[in-house]
N, C-alpha and C positions, 0 to 999 in steps of 0.2 A: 504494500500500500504506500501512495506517496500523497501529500498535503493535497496536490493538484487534481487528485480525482474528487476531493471533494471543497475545495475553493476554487474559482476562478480569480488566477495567481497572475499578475503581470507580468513576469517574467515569459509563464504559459501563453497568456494574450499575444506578447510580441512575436514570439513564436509561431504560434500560426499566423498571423497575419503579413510575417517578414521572411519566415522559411529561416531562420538561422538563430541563433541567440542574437541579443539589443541587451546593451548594460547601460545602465546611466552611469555617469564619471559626477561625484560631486562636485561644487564649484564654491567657495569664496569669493565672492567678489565686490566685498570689501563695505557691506552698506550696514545701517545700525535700522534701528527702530525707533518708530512716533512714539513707543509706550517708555522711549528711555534718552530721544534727544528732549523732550520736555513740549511736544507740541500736542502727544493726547496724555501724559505723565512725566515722571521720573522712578526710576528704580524697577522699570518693569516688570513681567509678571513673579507672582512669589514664588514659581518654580522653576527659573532660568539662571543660570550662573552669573553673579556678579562679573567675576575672574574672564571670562570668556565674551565681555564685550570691551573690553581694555582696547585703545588704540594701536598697543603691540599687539592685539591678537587681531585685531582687522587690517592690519599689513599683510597681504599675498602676494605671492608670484600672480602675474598675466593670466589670464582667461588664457589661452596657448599654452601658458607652461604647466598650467594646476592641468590641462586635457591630455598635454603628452606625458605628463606624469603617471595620472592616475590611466592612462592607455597601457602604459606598460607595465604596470601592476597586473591590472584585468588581462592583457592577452598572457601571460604567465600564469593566468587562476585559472580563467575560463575558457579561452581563446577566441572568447568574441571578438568581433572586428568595425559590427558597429555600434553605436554610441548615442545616446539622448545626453545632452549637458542638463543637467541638473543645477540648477542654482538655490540651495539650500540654506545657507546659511543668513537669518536674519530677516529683514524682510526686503525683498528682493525687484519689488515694484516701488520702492521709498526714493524716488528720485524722477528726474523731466524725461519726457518720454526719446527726446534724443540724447540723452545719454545713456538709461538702457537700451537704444536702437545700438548704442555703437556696442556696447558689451554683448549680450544679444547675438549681435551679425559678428561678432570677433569669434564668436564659441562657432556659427555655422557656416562658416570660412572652411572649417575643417573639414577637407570632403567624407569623413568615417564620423562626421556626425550627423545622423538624418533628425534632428528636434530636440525641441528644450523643452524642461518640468521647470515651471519658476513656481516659488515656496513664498509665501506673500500672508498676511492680513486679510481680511475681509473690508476692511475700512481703507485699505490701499491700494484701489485697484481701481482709480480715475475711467472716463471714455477711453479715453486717448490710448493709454494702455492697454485696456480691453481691442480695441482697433487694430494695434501694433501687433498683438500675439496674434489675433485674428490673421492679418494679413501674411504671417509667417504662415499660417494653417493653410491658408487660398495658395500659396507657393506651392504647397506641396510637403510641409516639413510635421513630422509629430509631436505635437502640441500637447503640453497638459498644465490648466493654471491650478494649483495647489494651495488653497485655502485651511488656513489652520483656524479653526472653531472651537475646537474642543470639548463645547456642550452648548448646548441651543436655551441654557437657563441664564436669566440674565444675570440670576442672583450667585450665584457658582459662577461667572467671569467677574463679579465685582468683586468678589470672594480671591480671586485670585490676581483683581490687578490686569485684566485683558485690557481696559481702557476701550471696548467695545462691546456691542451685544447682540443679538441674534438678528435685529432689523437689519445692521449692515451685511449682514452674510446672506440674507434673502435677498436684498438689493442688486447685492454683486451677481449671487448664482443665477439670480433670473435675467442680469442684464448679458453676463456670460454666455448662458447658454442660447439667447437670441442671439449673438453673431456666431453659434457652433462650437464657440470652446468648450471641450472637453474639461469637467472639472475632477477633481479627485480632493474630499472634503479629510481632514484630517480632525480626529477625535481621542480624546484620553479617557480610559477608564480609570476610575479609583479616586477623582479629582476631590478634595476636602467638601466632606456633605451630600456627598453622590456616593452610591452603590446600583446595583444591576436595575432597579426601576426608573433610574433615571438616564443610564445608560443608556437602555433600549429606546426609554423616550425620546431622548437626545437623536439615536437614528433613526426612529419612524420620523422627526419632523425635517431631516435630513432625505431623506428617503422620497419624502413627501411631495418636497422642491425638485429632486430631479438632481441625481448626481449620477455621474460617470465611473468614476474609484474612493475608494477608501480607504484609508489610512490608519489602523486604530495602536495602540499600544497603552499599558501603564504605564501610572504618573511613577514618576523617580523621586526619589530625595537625595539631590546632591549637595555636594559642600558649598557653602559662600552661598547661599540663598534665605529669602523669609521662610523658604518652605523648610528647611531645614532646623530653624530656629524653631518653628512650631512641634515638628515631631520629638525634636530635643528636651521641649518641654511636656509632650504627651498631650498635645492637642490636634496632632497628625496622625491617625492610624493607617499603616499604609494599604492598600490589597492583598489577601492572602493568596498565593500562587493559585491551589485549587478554583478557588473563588474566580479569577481572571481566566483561568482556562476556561469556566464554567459560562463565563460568561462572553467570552470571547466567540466561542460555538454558536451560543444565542445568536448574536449578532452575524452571524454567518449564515444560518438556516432561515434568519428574517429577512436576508438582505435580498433582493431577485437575482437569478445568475448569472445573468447581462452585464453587473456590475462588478467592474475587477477590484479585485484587493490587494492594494500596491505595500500592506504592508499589515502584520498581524500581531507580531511585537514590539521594542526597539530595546536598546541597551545605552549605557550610560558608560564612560570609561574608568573602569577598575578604580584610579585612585581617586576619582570624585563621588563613586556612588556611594551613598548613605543605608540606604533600604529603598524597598526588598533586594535582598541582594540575592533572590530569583533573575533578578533583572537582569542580571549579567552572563544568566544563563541561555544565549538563544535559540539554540537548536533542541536543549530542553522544552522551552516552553513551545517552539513548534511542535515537536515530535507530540507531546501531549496533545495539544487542539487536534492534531490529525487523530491520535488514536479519541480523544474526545468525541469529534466528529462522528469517525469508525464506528464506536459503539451504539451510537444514535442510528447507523445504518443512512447515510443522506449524502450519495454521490452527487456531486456538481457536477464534475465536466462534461459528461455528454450533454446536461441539458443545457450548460452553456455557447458549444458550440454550433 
């Protein structure tokens, strides 16, 4: 048995639809956040690393250097050959829309990469922007705008310091998916004050808008954060592994199969996580939701194909 007979796995999606493996290459490219230059906050949200928005840490190599880099990492892993640039880190649409055109077209310059995943806000993602990714899509190139949400309550992002709320992520997704971009919404389970009722809530009203992939993993507690302060003092209980797997399944068997899932856990690195330090386990906690799955009896992929 593998994960993919019963997710429809991005990995698998590109797949059939490219006839070869497609790896994303992460990207730095050097931008911060409205919830921490001081135009929707300061000190952004309680679960993101102080340490890790530092001005040495937003110093990188070139859009070209961080692609042939991480090129030659992946065709040693995997041997893929082509590539989505992924622009990850921070928020990614936080800046005039010709200046992401030039970063952008600096990443699709490279003929082994056919499309970008830009990682962004729900309250960052102007017309103009929307237009821009669009028109890469009308090119021909694979497109996906990656909105982080994390729960559709408003009171669980005030909670946390999003310095937005669920109208902006309605706004965006609908105004998104009227020029055809593909969206892929990203969600945290275990968030302070949420457990599996709210979870599931959180995706049916997700589900409801109309999304293309999903994103989901537990919340972390790493160092140098509020969130860390809180669990130090026992007002953060984190998610129990079983409980996450338990619910992670859920969220799978609710979702339609149409809808890919570009990602089912995540991990935190070794010397900043806090708890659960399940978290750092990832092929654990896949292996689990797959046998999870398994025992539920609830093939995906043919119906997804």
């Amino acid at each position: 048995m593998t994960l993919a007979q019963y997710v429809n796995t991005f990995g698998q999606d590109l797949l059939r639809r490219y006839g070869e493996r497609v790896h994303k290459l992460a990207i730095n490219a050097g931008f911060t956040c409205p919830n921490r230059s001081g135009e929707k906050g300061r000190g952004g949200c309680t679960f993101c690393n102080n340490a890790s928005f530092t001005p040495v840490a937003r110093r990188q190599p070139g859009v070209g250097e961080q692609i042939a880099a991480g090129r030659r990492v992946i065709a040693k892993r995997t041997g893929a050959r082509r590539f989505i640039a992924y622009f990850q880190a921070y928020t990614n649409t936080y800046d005039e829309a010709d200046r992401l055109a030039a970063l952008y077209e600096e990443a699709l310059r490279e003929p082994d990469v056919i499309g970008l995943s830009v990682g962004t806000r729900p309250d960052c993602v102007p017309p103009e922007v929307l237009e821009l990714l669009a028109g890469y899509r009308e090119r021909g190139y694979e497109v996906w705008l990656e909105l982080g949400l994390q729960s559709a309550f408003d009171d669980t992002l005030e909670r946390v310091n999003r310095g937005h709320g669920f109208a902006e992520y309605r706004e965006t997704v609908t105004a998104a998916r009227a020029r055809g971009l593909p969206v892929c919404t990203h969600l945290i389970v275990g968030l302070p004050g949420e457990g599996r009722e709210r979870a599931l809530a959180t995706l049916d009203q997700v589900l409801a808008l109309g999304v293309d992939g999903l994103k989901i993993h537990p919340l972390h507690v790493v160092k140098g954060t509020l969130l860390a302060n809180q669990w130090r003092r026992g007002e953060y209980r984190p998610l129990d592994f079983h409980d996450y797997i338990r619910i992670a399944a859920d969220m799978v068997e609710r979702t339609p199969p149409e809808v890919v899932f570009h990602r089912l856990t995540g991990t935190a690195e070794p010397r900043l996580l806090l708890a659960p330090h399940w978290c750092a386990w990832k092929w654990r906690v896949l292996n689990a939701i797959e046998n999870e799955l398994a025992a539920r009896r609830r093939p995906r992929l043919a119906a997804a194909v």
